[in-house]
C-alpha positions as CSV (number, residue, x, y, z in Angstrom):
1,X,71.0,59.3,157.4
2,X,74.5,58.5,159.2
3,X,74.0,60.3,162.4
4,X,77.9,60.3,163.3
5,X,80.5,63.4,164.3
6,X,84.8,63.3,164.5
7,X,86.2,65.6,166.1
8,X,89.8,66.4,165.9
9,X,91.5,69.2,168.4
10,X,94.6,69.2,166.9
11,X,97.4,71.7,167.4
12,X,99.3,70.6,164.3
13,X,97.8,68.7,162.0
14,X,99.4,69.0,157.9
15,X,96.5,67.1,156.3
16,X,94.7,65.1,158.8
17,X,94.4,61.9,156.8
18,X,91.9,60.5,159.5
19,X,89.5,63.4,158.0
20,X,89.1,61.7,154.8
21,X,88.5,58.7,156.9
22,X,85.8,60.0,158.6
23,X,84.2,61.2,155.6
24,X,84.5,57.7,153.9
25,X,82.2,56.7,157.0
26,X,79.9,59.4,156.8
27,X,80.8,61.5,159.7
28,X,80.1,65.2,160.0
29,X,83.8,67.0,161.1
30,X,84.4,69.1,163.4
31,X,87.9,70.1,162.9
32,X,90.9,72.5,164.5
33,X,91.7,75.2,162.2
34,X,95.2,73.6,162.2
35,X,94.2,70.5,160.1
36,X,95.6,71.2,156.5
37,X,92.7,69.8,155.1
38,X,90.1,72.4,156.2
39,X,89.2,74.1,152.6
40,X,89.4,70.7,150.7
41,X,87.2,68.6,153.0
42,X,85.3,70.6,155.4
43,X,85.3,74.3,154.2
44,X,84.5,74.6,150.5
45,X,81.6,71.2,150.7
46,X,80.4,72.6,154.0
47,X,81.1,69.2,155.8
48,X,81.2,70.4,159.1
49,X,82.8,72.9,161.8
50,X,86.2,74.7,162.1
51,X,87.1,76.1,165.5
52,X,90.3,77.4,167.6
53,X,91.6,74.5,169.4
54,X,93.1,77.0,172.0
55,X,89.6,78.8,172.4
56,X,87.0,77.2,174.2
57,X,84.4,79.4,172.9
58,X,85.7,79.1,169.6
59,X,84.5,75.4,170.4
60,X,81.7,75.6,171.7
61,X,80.5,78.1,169.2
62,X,81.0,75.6,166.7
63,X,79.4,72.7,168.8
64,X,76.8,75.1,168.7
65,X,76.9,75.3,165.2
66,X,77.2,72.0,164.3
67,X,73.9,71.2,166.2
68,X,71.6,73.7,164.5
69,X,72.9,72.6,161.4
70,X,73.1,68.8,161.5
71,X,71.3,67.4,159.3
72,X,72.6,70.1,156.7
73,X,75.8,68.8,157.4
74,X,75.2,65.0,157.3
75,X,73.4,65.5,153.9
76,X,76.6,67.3,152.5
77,X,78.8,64.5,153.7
78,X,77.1,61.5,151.9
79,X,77.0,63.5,148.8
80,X,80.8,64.4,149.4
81,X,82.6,62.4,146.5
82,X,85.4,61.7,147.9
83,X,87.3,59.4,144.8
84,X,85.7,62.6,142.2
85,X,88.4,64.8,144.9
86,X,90.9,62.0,144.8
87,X,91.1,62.5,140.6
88,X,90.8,65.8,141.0
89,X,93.9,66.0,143.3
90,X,95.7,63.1,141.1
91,X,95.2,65.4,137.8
92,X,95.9,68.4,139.3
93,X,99.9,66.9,140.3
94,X,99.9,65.7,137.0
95,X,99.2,69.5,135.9
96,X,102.3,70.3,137.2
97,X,104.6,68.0,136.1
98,X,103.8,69.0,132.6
């Protein structure tokens, strides 16, 4: 089990390509709630942490978080598909251009 976190403070952040990145390699996130893609990668397959990058407690409440819930975390990330969201995304364009 990949044993590996990114964490990425951003202010302003309008998808945060690295994310998907990180979850190519296996990494559990712990993200800003600025990065634009919260809900698709981290929120809605539970990959990780969101937290106020201009709060510490917000942080360390989801440091916190993050290490109570690790290994939860690290098994969601390997089974995140991450080309099933890619065709997902792809089709949904497509939808609209119909």
């Amino acid at each position: 089990m990949s044993k590996k976190t990114i964490v990425l403070p951003s202010v302003s952040e309008p998808w945060g390509l690295v994310v998907e990145e990180a979850l190519h390699h296996d990494c559990v996130l712990l993200l800003s709630q600025m990065i634009g893609s919260n809900t698709e990668l981290l929120t809605e397959p539970e990959t990780g942490c969101i937290f106020d990058p201009e709060n510490e407690k917000s942080l360390m409440d989801a440091i916190h978080n993050i290490e109570q819930n690790y290994y939860t975390y690290c098994e969601n990330v390997q089974n995140f598909n991450i080309n099933e969201k890619d065709v997902h995304q792809i089709n949904s364009y497509l939808e609209l251009l119909k």
